[in-house]
N, C-alpha and C positions, 0 to 999 in steps of 0.2 A: 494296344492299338489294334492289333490282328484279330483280339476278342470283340473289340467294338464292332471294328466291320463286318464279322463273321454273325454279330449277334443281328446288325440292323439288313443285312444282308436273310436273315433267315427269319426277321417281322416283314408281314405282308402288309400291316399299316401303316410303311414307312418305305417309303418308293418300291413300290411294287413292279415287278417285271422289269426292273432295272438292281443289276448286281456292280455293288464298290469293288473295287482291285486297289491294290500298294504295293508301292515298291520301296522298300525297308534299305536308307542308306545311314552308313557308320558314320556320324562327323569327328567320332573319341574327342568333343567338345572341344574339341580343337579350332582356331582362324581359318587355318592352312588345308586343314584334312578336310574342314565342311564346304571350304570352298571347290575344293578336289571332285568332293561326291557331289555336290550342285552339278558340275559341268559335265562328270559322268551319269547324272540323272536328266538331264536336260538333253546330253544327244543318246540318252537310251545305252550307254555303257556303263558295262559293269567290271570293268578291271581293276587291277591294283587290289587293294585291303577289300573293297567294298563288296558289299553282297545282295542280293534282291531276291526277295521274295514273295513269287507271281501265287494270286489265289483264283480264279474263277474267272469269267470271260472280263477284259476290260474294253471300258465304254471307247466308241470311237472317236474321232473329232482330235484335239487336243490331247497330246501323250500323259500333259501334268494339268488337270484344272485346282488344283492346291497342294500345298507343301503346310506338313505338319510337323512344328519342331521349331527351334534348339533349345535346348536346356540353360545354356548360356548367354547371356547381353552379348559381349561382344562380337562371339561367332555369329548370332541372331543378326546383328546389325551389318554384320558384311554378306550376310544371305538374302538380307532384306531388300537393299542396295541391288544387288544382282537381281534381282527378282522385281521390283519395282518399274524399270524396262520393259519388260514381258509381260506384266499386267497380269504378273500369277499371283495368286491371294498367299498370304506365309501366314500361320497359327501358330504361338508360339503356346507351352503350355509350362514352361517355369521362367522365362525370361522378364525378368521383372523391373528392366532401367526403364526408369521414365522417361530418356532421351527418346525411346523407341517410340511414344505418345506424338513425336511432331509428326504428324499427316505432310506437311511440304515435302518432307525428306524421307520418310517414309510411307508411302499414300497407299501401300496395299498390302498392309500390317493389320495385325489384329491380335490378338491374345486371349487363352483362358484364363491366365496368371496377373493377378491383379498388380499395377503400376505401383512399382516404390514409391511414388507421392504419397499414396494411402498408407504405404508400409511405415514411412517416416514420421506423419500426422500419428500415426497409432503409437511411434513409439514415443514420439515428444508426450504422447497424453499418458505414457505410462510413465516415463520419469517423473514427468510433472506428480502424479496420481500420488506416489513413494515419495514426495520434498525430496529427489535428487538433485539438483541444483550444480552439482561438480561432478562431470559426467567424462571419461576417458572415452574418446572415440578413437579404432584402428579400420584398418579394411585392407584389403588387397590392389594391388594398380589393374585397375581394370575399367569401364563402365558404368560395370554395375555399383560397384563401391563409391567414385566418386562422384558421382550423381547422387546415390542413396546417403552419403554423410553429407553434400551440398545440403541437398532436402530436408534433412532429419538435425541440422543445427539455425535453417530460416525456421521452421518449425517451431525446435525448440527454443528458440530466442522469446519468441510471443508466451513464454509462458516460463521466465526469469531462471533458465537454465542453461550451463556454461559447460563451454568444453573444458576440461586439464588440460586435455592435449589432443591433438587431432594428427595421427602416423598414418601414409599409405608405403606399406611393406611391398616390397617387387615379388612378381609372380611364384620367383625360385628364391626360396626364404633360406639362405646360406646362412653360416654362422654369423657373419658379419653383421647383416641387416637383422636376425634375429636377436644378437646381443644387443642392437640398438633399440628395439623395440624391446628389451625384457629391461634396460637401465629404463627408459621411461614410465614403463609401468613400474617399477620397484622406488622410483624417485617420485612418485606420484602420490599426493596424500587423497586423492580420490580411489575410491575399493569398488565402482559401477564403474565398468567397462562394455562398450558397445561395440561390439565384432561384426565388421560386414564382410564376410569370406566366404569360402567350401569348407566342408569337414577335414578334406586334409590340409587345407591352411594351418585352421584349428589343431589337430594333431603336432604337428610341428611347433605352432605356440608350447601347448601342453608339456612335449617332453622340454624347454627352456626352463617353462616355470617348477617342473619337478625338480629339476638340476638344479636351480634357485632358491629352491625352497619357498618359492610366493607363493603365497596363501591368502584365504578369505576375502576372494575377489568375489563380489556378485556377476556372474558375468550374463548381457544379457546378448542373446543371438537373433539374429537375423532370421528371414526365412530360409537362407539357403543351410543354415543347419540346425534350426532349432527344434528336429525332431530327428534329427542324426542320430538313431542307436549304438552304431558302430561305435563311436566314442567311449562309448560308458565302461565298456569290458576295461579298456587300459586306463583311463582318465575320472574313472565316478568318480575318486577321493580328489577331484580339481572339478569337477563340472558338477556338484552335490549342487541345488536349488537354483538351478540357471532356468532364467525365466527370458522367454522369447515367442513372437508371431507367427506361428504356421497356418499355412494356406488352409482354407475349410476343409474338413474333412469329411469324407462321405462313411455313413455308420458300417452301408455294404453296397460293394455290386453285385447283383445277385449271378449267382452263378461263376466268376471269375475263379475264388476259391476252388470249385472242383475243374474249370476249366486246365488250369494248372498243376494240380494235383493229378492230371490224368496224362500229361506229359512223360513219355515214354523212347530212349533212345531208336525205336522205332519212327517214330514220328518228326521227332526233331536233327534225323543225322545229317539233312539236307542246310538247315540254316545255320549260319558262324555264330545267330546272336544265343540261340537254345543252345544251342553245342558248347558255349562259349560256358551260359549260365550251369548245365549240366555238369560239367569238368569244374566248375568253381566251387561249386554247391558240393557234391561228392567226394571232389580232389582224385578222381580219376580221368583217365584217357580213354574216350570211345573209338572203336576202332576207326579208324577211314575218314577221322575228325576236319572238318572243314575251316575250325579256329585255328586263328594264328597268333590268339594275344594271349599271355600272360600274367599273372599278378602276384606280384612277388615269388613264386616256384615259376620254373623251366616247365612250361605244358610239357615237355618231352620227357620229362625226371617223371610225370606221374605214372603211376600203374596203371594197365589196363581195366576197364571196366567190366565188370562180371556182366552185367545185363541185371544181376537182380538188385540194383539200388532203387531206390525209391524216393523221390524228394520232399516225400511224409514222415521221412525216416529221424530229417534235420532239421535246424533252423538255420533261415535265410531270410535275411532283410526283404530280398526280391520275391519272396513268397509271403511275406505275413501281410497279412489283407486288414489287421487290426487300423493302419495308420496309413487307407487308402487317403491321400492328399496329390500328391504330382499324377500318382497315376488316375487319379480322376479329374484333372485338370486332362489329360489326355483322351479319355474318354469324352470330356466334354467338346475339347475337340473337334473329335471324329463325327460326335454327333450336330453339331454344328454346322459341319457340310452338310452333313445328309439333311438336316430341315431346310438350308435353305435350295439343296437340290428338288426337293421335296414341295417347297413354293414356289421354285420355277417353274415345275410341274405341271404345278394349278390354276399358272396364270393363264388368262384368258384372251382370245386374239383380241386386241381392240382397246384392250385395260392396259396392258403391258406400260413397265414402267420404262420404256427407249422409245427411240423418236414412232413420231404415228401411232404411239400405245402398242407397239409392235413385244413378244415376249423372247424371250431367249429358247434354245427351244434344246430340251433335255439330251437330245441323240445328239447333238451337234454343239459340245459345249464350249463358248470362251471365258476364258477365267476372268476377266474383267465383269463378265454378265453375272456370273456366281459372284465374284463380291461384290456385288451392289446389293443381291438379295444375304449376302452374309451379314452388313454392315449394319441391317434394317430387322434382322433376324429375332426375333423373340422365343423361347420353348423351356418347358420343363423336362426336367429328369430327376428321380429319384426322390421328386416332393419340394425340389429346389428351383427355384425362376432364373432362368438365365438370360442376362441382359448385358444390355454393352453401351459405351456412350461414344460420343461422335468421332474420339478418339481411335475409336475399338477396344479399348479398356473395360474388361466386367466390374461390377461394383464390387467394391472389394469389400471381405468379408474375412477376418482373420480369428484363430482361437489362440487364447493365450495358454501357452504351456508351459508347467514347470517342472523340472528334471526331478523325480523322487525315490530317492534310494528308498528301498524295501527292506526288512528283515533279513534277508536273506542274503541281500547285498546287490540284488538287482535293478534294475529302472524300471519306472513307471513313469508312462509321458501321461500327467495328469492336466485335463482342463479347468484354471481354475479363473479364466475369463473368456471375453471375446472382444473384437471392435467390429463396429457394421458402419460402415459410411456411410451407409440409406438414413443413418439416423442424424438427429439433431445432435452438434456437437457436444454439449452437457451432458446426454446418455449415452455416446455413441462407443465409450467404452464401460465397463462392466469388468470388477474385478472380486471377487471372493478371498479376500485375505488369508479368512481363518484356513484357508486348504491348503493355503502355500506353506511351500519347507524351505527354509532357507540356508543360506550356505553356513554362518555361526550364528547359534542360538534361536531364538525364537520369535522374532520378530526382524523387519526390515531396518538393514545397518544404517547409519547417519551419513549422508558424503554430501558436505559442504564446505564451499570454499573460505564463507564465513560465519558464523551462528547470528541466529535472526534476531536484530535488534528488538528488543522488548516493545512494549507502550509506554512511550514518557522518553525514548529516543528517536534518533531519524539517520539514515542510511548515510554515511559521507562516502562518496569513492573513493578509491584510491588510484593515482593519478597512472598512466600505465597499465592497470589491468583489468581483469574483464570486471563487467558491471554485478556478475556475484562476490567480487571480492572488494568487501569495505569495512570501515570502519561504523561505530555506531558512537554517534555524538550526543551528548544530551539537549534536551529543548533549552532555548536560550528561555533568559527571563519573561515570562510573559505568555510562554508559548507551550501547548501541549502537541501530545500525539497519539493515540488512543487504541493504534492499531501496528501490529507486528511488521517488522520493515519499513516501516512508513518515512516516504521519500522526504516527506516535506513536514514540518510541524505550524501546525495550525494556532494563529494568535487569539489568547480569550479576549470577547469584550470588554469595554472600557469599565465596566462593572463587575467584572468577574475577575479571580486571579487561580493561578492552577495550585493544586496539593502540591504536596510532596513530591509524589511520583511525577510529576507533571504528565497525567493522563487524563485530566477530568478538568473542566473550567468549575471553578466554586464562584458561588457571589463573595465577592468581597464584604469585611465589616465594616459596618456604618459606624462613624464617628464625631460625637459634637458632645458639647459639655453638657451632662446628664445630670437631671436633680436626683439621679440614684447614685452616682456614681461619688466616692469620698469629698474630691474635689468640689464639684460642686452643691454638693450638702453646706460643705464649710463657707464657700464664699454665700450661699442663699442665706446660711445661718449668719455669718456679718451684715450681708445688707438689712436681714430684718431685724437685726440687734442694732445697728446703727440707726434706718428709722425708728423703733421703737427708746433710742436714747435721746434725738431730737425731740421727738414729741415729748418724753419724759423733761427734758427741759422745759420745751414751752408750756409745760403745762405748771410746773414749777413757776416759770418765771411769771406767768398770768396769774397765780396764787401770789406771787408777791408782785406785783404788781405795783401795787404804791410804794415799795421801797426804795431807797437812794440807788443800788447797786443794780436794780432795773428798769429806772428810768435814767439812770445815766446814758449819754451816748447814744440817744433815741430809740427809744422801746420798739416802737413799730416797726422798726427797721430789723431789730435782734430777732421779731416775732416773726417778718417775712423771712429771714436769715434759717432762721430754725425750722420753718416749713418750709424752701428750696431745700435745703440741707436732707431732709427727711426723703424728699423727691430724688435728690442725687442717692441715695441710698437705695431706693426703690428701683432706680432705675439700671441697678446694677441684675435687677432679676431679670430682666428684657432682653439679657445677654445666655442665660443659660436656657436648656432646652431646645429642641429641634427647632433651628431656622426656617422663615420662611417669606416669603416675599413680605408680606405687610408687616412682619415684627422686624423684619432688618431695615425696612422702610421709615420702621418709629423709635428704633433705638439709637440711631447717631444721631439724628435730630433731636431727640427728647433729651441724648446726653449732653448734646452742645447748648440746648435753651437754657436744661437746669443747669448745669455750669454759669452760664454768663448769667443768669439769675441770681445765684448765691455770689458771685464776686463784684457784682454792679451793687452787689448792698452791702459789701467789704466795702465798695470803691466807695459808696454815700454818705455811709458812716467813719471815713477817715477825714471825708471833705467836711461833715460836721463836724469833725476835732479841731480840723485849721482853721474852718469859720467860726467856732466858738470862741476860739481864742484873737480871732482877728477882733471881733466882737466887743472882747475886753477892752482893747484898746480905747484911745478917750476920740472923739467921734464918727468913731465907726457905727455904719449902715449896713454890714455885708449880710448881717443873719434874716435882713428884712428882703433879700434876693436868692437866700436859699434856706426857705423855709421847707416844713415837710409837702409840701404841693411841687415845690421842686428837686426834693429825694423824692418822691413817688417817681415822678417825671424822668427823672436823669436813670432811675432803675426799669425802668419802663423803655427810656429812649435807647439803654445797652442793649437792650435787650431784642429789642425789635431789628435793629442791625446783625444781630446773631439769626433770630428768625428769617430773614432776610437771604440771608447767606443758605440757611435750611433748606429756602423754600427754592433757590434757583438752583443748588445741588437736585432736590428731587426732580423739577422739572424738565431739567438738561440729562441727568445720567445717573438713576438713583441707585443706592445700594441694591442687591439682587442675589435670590439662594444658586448657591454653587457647588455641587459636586465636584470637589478636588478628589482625581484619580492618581495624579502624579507624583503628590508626595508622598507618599509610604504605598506600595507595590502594592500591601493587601488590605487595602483600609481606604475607604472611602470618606473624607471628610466632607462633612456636608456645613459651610459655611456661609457665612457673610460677606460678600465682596463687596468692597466701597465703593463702586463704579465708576462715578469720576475720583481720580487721586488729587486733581485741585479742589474739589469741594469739599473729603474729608480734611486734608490739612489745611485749610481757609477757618475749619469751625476751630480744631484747636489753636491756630493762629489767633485767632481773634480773640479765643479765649488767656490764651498766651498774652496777649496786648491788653487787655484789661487786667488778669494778674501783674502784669507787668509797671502800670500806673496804678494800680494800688501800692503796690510794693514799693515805689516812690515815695507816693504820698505817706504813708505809714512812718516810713524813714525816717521821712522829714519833722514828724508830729512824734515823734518816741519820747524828745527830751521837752515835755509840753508839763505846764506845772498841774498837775488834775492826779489826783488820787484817783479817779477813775477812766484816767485816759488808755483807752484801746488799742492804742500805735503801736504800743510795745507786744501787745499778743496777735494785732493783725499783721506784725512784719515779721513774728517768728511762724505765725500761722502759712504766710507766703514762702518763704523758706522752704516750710516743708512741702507745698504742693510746687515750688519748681524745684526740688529735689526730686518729688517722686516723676513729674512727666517730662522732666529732662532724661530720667532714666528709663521712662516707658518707649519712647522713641527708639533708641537702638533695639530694644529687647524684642519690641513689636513688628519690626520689621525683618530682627534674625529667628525667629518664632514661627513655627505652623502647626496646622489642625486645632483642638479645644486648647492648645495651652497660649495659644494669641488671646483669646477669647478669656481666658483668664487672666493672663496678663493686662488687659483693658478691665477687666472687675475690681484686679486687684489696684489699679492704680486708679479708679473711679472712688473705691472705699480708703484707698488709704488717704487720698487728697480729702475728701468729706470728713473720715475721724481727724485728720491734722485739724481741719479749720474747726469743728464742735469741740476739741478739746482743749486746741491752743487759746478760743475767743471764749467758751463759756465754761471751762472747767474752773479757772478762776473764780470767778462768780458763785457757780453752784460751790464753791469752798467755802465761800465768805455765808451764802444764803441757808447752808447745814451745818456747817460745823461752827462758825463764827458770826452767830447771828449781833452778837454787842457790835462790830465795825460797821453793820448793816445799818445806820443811824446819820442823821444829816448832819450832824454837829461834824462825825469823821470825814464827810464830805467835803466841809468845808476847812478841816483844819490844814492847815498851809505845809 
């Protein structure tokens, strides 16, 4: 600070003819002590510990127009407080709680040191960055900790990561509270732990977990030590590849390095803070020494100082200018008054931003007038823009550091990211992996609380704990999930069904009875073998024609019999191949017409067996009442009753193609639905009702005296077709997809070969192989 002012003090482009003074008081980061030196800098004393020191004439008006400092949140916040009253402006240049951000309670705050809100956004986005997801948070009881792990777990919630555990350790870390923090991390199967402490918090952890033996902790720090050198001499083999946020860092201030380097007991015997650093650095005692603090040695145990040390001679943290961060947060500071004393300056009578456009006026300063122009302040230094928001928070701007042992066994604070909150979230952090060292091995360890559910599962909680710890369930039936943790699994359409993995919706296979397929080859190969055996009959029986065994029993009747017959046969193809509205339209109709077709000329030609024989009888007239004009008619009149029945199914509620999804998961049957379920079973009823009065009549005409009376094969012929569709019924009903559909084939053909075989296998016996009985004399023999 005394460089800053000395340097802007001795720029004539920067308040000119106006010289800065400070008065340098100790708070030793202290509550108690900062508040001490407030009240002795406020009424201008300097007793007790405290010390001041005067540079060059100071301005008049106001003894304090700003206070620059503390290092700490919570000292910061009880200076703040005191200071807010008095309308003094307070700079803070490492205090970083975001509590400090409310203007109501703090309204004459400001800071170089960017608010732990940003610091917390930066680290959510680096666990998140790493899939850390089981994240061990500690911290110290203070401010700044519990603010910054508040922040830094709303944060990282938005982006599915969980604390193990969350400790705040008391200021003075005794064994007791230490062993309780070293069971928790030792009990903890999370190995990323986030420390919000000082370095000698940290130190104290350290020597626990040596004593412990815990190891291969990622550990990730905060900024209050994530560029702590000091650490590394006792601790490198526990802090090797710790990765943490340090505040921007400036590459140089020009000239600071020699400034200090030219530091000479001469020069410094006057001030406790250089006397202090001088006897630390050297580890001797100048004579006449003004310090009264110690650290770890008795200042009074050391030797005297010769005069010829040199502080070029060692190394010292407070001299290495490689890792200017705090203390260019302090320079920034300093400079930060001087611009905005600098645009009080220039304002102009008239412009001024106080009542009447009235200005503040430089010789006579109040500190409320200085922060209005601090809050509004804009400037660069060193290539870098300095800005603040309404807050008084700078835009924060951090570099990511990771701890790297060197050959030799030393540290190396290497950059191998950054985060800028100027930026859009998606960019706003920036991380180079391949530079990173990590604490085992060669890549970033795994710390989760559970391993991420594949694709083709989905996340189930578990009841109790946090939302990274769950189980992974598989998609239920039906249902995929295509993406890693995925909360929910998504159902395939009604046409689709998932793989194996259930990751991927497939279509489903299409399924109806195929003329490629065995099945329906054999029943296509019956139906056309059974037409082609009717016509082969009637083509037989119209070559014999004028024989007794085919004009018995009415010809014409056998001839319509054998071409329904052929039609029932045909009509079993109508059933195979891909359904479609107009062939499911034409196949329960065409099967119910030829049906009641071929049994209405069973039915005519039984009725000719009872009326012939009525006939015989000695005045009977019946056969002059049911000639062939009335078998045509009565096969005509069955028949049209059937059609009848056809025609109000179709026009009420007709059969219709149907995609059945629900019986077999991955197979789409593509069917025939009967629409109305009274209109199909109306047609087999009726058909049912005409076989049914056949099969009476038949019965009754069996023991009829005729060498070629038909009762006896059309009542075993009935038989077998209410054998086969008494048995079709249950099967049809407990049946689905193409094997209904065959089952209606198979019971189509079997009832048609019953009736061609039972009615004219006979015949065709007598008409090839025994043509001698084929003669009218055997017809007539008794």
């Amino acid at each position: 600070m005394i460089f800053a002012v000395e340097e802007i003090n001795r720029n004539p482009a920067l308040l000119p003819g106006v010289r800065l003074g400070y008065h340098i008081m100790d708070s030793c980061d202290h509550v108690h002590t900062s508040l001490r030196a407030l009240l002795s800098l406020l009424t201008h004393s300097t007793t007790g510990q405290n010390t001041s020191v005067d540079r060059g004439r100071c301005l008049t008006g106001s003894p304090i127009m700003a206070v620059i400092g503390l290092a700490s949140s919570s000292p910061t916040g009880a200076i703040a407080h005191i200071l807010g009253p008095f309308s003094i402006p307070l700079v803070s240049y490492f205090a970083s709680c975001s509590c400090l951000s409310e203007q109501k309670e703090f309204p004459m705050f400001m800071r170089t040191m960017p608010s732990d809100a940003f610091q917390a956004r930066a680290l959510a986005r680096l666990v998140s960055h790493f899939g850390w997801t089981w994240v061990g948070v500690i911290g110290i009881e203070s401010d700044y900790a519990r603010f910054a792990i508040q922040l830094f777990l709303q944060e990282s919630s938005l982006y599915g990561v969980c604390a193990a555990y969350v400790h705040i350790f008391p200021i003075v870390l005794s064994q007791q509270p230490l062993d309780e923090l070293l069971d928790i991390i030792q009990g903890s199967s999370s190995k990323i732990i986030l420390n919000f402490c000082s370095e000698a918090d940290v130190s104290s952890i350290m020597r626990g977990m040596r004593r412990r033996n815990i190891t291969g902790i990622q550990w990730i720090a905060s900024e209050a030590w994530a560029t702590a050198k000091s650490l590394w001499e006792e601790f490198g083999d526990l802090l090797g590849g710790t990765l943490g946020f340090g505040i921007h860092r400036a590459d140089v201030i020009p000239g600071l390095k020699q400034y200090l380097s030219r530091l000479r007991p001469s020069n410094i015997h006057d001030s406790a803070f250089l006397s202090e650093l001088w006897e630390e650095t050297l580890n001797c005692r100048l004579n006449g020494s003004v310090n009264t603090h110690s650290h770890m040695v008795n200042h009074l145990d050391r030797k005297p100082c010769s005069g010829m040390e040199d502080l070029k001679d060692v190394y010292s943290a407070f001299l290495d200018v490689s890792q200017l961060r705090v203390s260019y947060n302090v320079y920034k500071a300093v400079y930060l008054v001087a611009h905005s004393l600098q645009r009080m300056s220039d304002c102009e009578a008239g412009q001024g931003p106080f009542v009447n456009g009235t200005c503040g006026n430089p010789k006579s300063i109040e500190p409320w007038q200085l922060f209005h122009y601090m809050k509004s302040t804009k400037f660069s230094i060193l290539g870098e823009k300095v800005d603040f928001d309404l807050n008084g928070d700078p835009i924060a701007s951090y570099d990511l550091m990771n701890w790297r042992r060197e050959q030799d066994g030393s540290l190396r604070l290497v950059k191998v990211g950054f985060y800028d909150s100027s930026l859009s979230p998606e960019v706003s952090l920036v991380v180079n992996e391949s530079a990173i060292q990590w604490p085992v091995g060669q890549q970033a360890v795994r710390s989760v609380c559970s391993e991420s559910c594949p694709p083709g599962k989905r996340v189930a909680r578990k009841k109790g704990k946090p939302v990274c710890c769950f189980d992974c369930v598989t998609c239920a039936e039906g249902e995929v999930s295509n993406s890693t943790d995925s909360l929910d699994c998504t159902r395939c359409p009604t046409d689709m069904w998932p793989n194996d993995m259930r990751t991927l919706c497939l279509p489903k296979d299409v399924e109806f009875l195929s003329y490629k397929e065995p099945m329906g080859m054999v029943l296509c190969a019956g139906s056309v073998l059974g037409a082609c055996s009717s016509l082969l009959v009637l083509a037989m029986f119209y070559k014999h024609r004028a024989t007794p065994v085919v004009r018995a029993n009415n010809m014409e009747l056998s001839f319509f019999l054998l071409l329904f017959l052929a039609t029932c046969f045909l009509i079993g193809l109508l059933f195979i191949g891909e359904p479609s509205d107009w062939l499911c339209r034409i196949r329960y109709p065409a099967f119910g017409v030829s049906f009641a077709l071929c049994i209405s000329c069973l039915l005519a030609k039984t009725l000719v067996v009872l009326m012939a024989f009525r006939a015989t009888l000695p005045g009977s007239s019946v056969m002059k009442w049911f000639g062939p004009n009335q078998q045509r008619a009565s096969v005509l009149l069955c028949t049209v009753v059937q059609g009848m029945i056809c025609l109000i199914w179709l026009l009420t509620y007709p059969p219709f193609t149907n995609s059945n999804t629900g019986y077999l998961r991955t197979t789409i049957i593509i069917e025939c639905a009967i629409g109305s379920e009274v209109g199909f079973w109306s047609v087999l009823g009726y058909i049912g009702l005409l076989a049914c009065l056949c099969f009476v009549m038949a019965f009754l005409a069996r023991e009829l005296p005729d060498n070629f009376n038909e009762a006896k094969f059309i009542t075993f012929s009935m038989l077998i077709f209410f054998a086969v569709w008494i048995t079709f019924i249950p099967v049809y009903v407990s049946t689905a997809s193409k094997y209904t559909v065959a089952v209606h084939i198979f019971a189509i053909l079997a009832s048609a070969y019953g009736l061609l075989f039972c009615i004219f296998a006979p015949k065709c016996y007598i008409i090839i192989l025994k043509p001698e009985q084929n003669r009218k004399k055997n017809m007539m023999r008794k």
